[in-house]
Every structure is written in C-alpha cells, then in structure tokens.
N, C-alpha and C positions, 0 to 999 in steps of 0.2 A: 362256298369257298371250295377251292381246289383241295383234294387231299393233299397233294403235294405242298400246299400253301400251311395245314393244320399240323403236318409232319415238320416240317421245319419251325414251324413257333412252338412246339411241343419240345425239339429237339434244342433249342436253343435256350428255353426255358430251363431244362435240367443241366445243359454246359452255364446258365447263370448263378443257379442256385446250388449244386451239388456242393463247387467249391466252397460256398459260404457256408452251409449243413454239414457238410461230412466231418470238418475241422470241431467243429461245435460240437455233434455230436459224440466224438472220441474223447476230447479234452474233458468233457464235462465229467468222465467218469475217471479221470485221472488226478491225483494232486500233483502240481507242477510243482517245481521248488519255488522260493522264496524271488530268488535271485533274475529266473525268467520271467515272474509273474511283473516286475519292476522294469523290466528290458521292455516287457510288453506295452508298458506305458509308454514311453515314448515312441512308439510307431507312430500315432495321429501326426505328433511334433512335428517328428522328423521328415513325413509323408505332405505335409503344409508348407513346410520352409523349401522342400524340393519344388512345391510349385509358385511360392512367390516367389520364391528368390530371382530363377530368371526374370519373371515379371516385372520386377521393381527395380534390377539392376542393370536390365537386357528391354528396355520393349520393343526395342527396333530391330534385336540382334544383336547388338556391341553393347558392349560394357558402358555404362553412361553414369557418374554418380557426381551430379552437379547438377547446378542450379535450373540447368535445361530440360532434365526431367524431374514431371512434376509427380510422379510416383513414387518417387526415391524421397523426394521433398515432405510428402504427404503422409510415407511412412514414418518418419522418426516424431509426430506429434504419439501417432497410432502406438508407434514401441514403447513409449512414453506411462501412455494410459495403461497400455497390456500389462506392463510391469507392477505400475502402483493400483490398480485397481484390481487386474485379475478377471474383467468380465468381458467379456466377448461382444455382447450389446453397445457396451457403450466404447468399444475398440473398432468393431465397425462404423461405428453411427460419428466416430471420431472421422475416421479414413473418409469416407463418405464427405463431412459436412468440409472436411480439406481437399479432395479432389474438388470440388465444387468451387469454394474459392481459391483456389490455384486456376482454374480453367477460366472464371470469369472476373476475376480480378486482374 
C-alpha cells in the first residue's frame, strides 16, 4: 500500500476514535452530579425518535399519517409492545412481523 493510502486510515482512525476516548477518559475520573448523570439517559431516546420519527411520518418527504403508509400503520402495534413489555426483541420482531403483513396482505 501507498504510504499516503496507511496515513490516511491511521489519520482517520484517531479523528474516529479520539472523540469517543478523550470524553471517557476525563469523565471517568470526575463525579458528575446526580441530575446530568439522568439527562445522560435519555440521549439514546432522544437520538432514536430523531431518526424514526421522519421515517415513519415522512418516508416520501411529506408528512403522511394515514392509512397509506404502512410504516406509520406498523408502528402503533410496535408502540404498543414497547410500552407494555419494555424489550426491544420482541418490539422489533413486532414491527418486522407488521411490515411484512402490511406489504403482502
């Protein structure tokens, strides 16, 4: 390989990683308060619903929440399970087994 070609995956390697290490490794030796360490939870949440959200509500671009999309349709069995059950496995396997018969039913 080209050196130019090892210098750039080396270089790109450390703009991948630093961000996720440098954080970790400063926090780790701090106590945060109570009140950030609770904020901090819901980033995944919040970080999820920014990307279904268009998905489910938008998949064409425009706003769509009716019977025509079947995403929108397929999510509220999914909201459903997420709610009462609380497990991930069977909230996918929910969405899944509903896109499936929306599409071929």
């Amino acid at each position: 390989m080209e050196q130019k070609v090892i210098l750039i995956i080396i270089g790109m390697s450390v703009v991948t990683y630093l961000p996720r290490i440098l954080p970790m490794v400063l926090l780790s030796k701090v106590n945060l308060p109570p009140l950030f360490l609770k904020w901090l939870q819901f980033i995944p949440v919040a970080v999820l619903s920014a990307l279904l959200a268009p998905a489910i509500l938008a998949p064409q671009g425009e706003l769509s929440i009716g019977l025509d999309n079947n995403a929108f349709i397929a999510s509220i069995p999914c909201f459903f399970v997420a709610i009462k059950t609380k497990n991930l496995f069977l909230t996918v396997m929910v969405g899944i087994l509903a896109m499936f018969l929306l599409q071929n039913l």
